[in-house]
N, C-alpha and C positions, 0 to 999 in steps of 0.2 A: 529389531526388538528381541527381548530374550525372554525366555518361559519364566521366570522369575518378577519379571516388571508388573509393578502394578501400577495407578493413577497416583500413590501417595508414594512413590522409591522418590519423588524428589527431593522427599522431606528428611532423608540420612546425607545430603550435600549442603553443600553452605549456599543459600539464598539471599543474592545479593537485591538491594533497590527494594526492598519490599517495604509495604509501611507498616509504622510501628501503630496497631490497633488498641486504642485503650480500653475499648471495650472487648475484652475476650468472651465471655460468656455471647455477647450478641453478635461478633463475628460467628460462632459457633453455629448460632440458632441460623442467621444468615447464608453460610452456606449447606445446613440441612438443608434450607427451605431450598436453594440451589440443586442440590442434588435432586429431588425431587420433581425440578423443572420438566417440561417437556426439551427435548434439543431442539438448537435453533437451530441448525442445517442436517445432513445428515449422509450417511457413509458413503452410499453410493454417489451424492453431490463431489462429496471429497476425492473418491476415485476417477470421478470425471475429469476434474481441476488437473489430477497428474496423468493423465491422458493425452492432456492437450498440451500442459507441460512439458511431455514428453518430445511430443512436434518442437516447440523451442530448441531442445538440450539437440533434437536431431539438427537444426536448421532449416526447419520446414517453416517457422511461426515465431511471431513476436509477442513479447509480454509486454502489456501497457499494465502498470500498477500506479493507481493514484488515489488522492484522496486528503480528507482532512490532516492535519497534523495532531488535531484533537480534537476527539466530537466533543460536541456540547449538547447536552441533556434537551436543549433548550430548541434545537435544530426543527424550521416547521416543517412541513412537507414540501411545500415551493424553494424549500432551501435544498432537501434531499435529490427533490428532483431536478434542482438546475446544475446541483454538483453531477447528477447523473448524465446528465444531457452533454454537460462540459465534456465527461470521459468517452462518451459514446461521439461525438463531434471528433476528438482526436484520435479513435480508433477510426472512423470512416479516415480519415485522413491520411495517416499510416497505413490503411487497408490500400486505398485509393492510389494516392498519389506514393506511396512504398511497395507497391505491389508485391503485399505476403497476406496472408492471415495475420489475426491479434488477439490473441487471449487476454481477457476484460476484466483483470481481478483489482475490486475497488480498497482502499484504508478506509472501511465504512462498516458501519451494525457491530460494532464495536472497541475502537479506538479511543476507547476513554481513558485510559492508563497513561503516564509519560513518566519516563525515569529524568531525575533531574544530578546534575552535576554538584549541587549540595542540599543536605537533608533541611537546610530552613534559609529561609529570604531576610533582609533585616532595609526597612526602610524607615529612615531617620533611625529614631531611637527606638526603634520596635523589632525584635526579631519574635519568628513564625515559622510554623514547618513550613517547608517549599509546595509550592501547587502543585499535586501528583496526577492530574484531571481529574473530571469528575466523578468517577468511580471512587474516590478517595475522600476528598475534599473537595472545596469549593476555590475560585478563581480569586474573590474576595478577599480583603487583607483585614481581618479580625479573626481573632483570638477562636470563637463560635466556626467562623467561615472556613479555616483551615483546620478542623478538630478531626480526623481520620472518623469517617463515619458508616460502619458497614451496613446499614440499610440501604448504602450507594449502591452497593453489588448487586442489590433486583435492581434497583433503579435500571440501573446499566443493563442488566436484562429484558426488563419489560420493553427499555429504547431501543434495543437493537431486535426486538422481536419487531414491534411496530416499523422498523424500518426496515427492516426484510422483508416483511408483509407488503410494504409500498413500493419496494425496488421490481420483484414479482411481479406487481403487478402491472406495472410500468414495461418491464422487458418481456414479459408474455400477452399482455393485452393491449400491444397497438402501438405504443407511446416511440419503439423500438423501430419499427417499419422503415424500411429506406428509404419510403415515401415522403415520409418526416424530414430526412435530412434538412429541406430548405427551410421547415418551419422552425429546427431549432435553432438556427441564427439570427437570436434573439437581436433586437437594436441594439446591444450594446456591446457584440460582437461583430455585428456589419457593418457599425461606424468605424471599427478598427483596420489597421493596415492590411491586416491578412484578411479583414472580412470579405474583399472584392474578391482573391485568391479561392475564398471560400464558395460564395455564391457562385463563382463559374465552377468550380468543382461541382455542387451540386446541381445545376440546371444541364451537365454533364450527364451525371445519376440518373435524373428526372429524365432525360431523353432515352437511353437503356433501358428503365425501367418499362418506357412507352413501349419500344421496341419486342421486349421482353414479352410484353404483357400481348400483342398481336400477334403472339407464335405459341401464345398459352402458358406462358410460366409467369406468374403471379403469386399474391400472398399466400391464396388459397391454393394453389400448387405445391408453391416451394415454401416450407416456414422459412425457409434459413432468411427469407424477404421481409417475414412479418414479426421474430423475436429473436434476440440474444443470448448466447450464453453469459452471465454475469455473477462475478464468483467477489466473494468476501471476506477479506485480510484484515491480522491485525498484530499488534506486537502481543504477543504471549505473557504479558510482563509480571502479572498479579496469580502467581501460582497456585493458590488458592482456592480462585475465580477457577480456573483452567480445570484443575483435579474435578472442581464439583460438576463440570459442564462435559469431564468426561465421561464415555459412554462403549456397552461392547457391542459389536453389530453382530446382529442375528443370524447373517448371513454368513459372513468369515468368521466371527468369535475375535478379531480385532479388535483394539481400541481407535475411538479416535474422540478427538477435543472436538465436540459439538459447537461450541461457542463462534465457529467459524470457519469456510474450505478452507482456508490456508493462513499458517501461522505462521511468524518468525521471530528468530532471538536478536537481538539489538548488538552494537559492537560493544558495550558495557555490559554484556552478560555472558558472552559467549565460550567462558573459561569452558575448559574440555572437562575438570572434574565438578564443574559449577550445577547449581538444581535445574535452570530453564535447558540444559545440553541433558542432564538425565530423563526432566519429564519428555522433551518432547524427542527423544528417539524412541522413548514406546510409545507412539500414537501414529497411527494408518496416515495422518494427512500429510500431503504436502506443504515443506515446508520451508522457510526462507533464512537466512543469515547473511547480518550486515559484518560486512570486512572495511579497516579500517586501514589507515596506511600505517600501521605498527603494525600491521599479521606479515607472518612469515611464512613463505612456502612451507614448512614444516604445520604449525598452528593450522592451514586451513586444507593440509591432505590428514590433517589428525581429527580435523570437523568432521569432512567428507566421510573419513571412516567412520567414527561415532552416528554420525545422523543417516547414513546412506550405506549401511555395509555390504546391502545386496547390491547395490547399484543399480536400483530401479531409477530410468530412464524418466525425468518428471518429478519425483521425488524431492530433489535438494535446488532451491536456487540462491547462488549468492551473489548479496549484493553492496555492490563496491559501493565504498562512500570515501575516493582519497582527495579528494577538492581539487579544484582546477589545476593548481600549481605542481601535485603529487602523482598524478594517475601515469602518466606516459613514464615514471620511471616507476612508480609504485605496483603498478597490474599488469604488466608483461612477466616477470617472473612468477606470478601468481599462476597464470595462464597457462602457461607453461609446465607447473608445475603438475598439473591437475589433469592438463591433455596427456601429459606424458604415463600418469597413473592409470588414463583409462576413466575415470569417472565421467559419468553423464552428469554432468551438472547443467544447471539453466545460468548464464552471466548475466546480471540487470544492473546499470548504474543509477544509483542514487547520488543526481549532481546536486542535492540540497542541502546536505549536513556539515558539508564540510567545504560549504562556501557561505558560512552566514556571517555578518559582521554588525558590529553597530553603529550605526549614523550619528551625526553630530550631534541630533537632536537627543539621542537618547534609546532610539526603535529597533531592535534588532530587526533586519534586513539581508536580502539576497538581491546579488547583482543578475538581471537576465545573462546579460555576456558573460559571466562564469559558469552560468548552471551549462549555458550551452557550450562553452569552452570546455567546461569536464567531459561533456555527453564528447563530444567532436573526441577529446585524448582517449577515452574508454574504447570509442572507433575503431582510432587509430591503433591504440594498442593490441585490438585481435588480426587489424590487419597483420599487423606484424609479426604474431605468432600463428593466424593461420588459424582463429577460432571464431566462432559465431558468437558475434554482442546481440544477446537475446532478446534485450529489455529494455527500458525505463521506470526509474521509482518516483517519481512526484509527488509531492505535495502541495493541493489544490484547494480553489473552491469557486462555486459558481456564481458567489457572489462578484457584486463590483464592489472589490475593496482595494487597497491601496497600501500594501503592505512586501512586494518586493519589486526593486526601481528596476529603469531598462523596459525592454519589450519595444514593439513596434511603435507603440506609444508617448516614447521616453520619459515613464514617469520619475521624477528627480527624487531626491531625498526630501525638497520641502512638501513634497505633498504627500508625504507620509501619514502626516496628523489628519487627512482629510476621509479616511476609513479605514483605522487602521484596527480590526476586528478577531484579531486571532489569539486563542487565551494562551498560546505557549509559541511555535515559530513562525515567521512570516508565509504567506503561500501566495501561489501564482493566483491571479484573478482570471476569468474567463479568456480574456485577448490576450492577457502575453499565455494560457495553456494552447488557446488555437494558434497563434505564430509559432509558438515551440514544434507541436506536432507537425507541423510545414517543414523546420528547419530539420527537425529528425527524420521525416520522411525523406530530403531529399539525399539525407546521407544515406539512409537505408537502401534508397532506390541503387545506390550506386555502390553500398557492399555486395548486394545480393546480383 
């Protein structure tokens, strides 16, 4: 950061993906009433997050980051909590059978935003601005339903307050306990290939804990038994939204974007003189950037210096997105390029962006054997240079839906149509996230 930055210097760059608001005067009033908010997380949250980050960037720890692709307003509580259940099921798993630690940062409490590849949709004879999520507009293909509407922007606040409020309470009172393990393999995870996998892991748990608990270390002993730490990401994209949510802490005189512990800029935003690269190198939080297979060693040790220039240790994680076919020649020179600078960065691969395609039918779709085919090259490629692959980016949901083929289950292309639930990319449903976490674990077991 530099003594000149404030929460508005985004606003002398050029800001790309933003939406065109037609009502100016009540975006105005909109983000007063924003400013005005109380924050949803808060500074020393955020310093935590790059703490443990830090443990990744060393090789001490792994980052599991997952979550919707787009919330929806509409999300009930049994939906928040089973997508929570799903992440916290793949961190025991990774913990367990990868034997590291896991830092637990969800796409959740506010992932309403999505940048689209064109600014309007046209079906049949109708064209419409593009679905920006619901912070913006609506999913709905009328004129009314896609109208840029900033009384979205509390919206989007009050839902991600109410869902931090539930995550809280879930990972501090109980829901979290190791004890639980066997109870959250729901049926429709234990009827899955990996659910047997599963259940002996945890009846595994279940006997240590017994153990544990006859030598005096229990819930009530040890929290680290009874809660989680559980932190909350999201794309940075509606600048706007961000400035009003940011905040200076009492403590340091720092900024940081309340709206969320950790933020990141998208591979469509990440120009070096662009507004999402100015706001968020002045703000205290940890923060992420998606790398595309067009970045060149050059482009991402000129991020690293922009977003990271002290080189705090947790600070910066980036995360590859070059699809199955690109990563093993695309992210070796990357690697390289950034070990050799010295940066502490975190590596996470995001095998989902750049393996989606669409099926005969119509459905944009991910093939399981590519997400895991990219995870396996992103491996392979620090093996080769001799760096720690931190992470995974997923996106999930703990619904049973029916929206990317493959998994232990081999769902086909026809049964797409049979839940297929997600207002913008497809995402893994519960069993094929638990057989991923298996499949990543057993590579982890065997980098580390």
């Amino acid at each position: 950061m530099t003594s000149t930055w404030t929460p508005s210097s985004w606003r002398n760059a050029e800001a790309k993906h933003q939406p065109s608001w037609p009502d100016q005067a009540g975006l105005d009033q909109a983000l007063k009433q924003l400013g005005d908010m109380p924050p949803l997380v808060f500074a020393g949250e955020a310093r935590s997050l790059t703490e443990s980050l830090g443990s990744v960037a060393d090789g001490d720890a792994f980052l599991l980051q997952a979550g919707d692709c787009a919330e929806s307003f509409d999300s009930s509580a049994d939906s928040i909590r089973d997508k929570l259940r799903v992440i916290l099921q793949m961190a025991i798993v990774l913990t367990y059978s990868g034997g590291i630690p896991v830092v637990k940062v969800g796409r959740i409490a506010g992932q309403f935003a999505k940048p689209r590849s064109s600014p309007t949709e046209t079906q049949g004879n109708t064209e419409l601005p593009s679905f920006l999520g619901q912070i913006v507009n609506d999913v709905g293909f009328t004129e009314a339903e896609r109208r840029p509407d900033p009384q979205r922007l509390l919206t989007a606040y009050h839902r991600a307050a109410s869902t931090l409020n539930l995550l809280r309470a879930f990972t501090r009172g109980g829901y979290a306990d190791l004890s639980q393990v066997s109870i959250w393999n729901r049926e429709f995870v234990a009827s899955s290939p990996a659910g047997e996998r599963y259940m002996q892991m945890a009846d595994e748990i279940d006997r240590a804990l017994t153990f544990m608990s006859a030598v005096g270390v229990n819930s009530q002993t040890t929290p680290a038994l009874h809660e989680v730490d559980f932190y909350t990401s999201h794309e940075a994209l509606l600048l706007s939204y961000e400035e009003a949510l940011t905040r200076q802490d009492s403590l340091t005189g720092r900024w940081y974007d309340c709206s969320a512990h950790m933020l990141w800029i998208g591979e469509r935003t990440r120009q070096l003189d662009g507004a999402h690269v100015k706001f968020l190198q002045g703000v205290g939080n940890p923060l992420g950037c998606k790398i595309g297979p067009t970045a060149t060693p050059e482009d991402v040790l000129a991020l690293c210096e922009a977003l990271n220039p002290d080189r705090v240790p947790g600070r910066l994680t980036l995360i590859s997105r070059m699809g199955a076919e690109k990563v093993q020649t695309g992210l070796p020179p990357l690697l390289a390029a950034v070990r050799d600078s010295g940066h502490p960065v975190v590596w996470a691969c995001d095998p989902m962006h750049g393996n989606t395609y669409t099926a005969e039918g119509g459905h944009k779709t991910r093939h399981f054997d590519k997400v895991l085919e990219e995870i396996g090259g992103f491996f392979a490629a620090h093996r080769q240079e001799e760096t720690w692959a931190g992470g995974i980016h997923v996106e999930l949901t703990g619904d049973s839906v029916t929206e990317c083929v493959g998994g232990g289950d081999g769902l086909d292309e026809d049964a797409l149509d049979q839940a297929y639930e997600t207002m913008c990319d497809p995402r893994l449903n519960g069993r094929q996230s638990t057989d991923l976490a298996f499949r990543v674990a057993d590579i982890l077991r065997d980098q580390a």
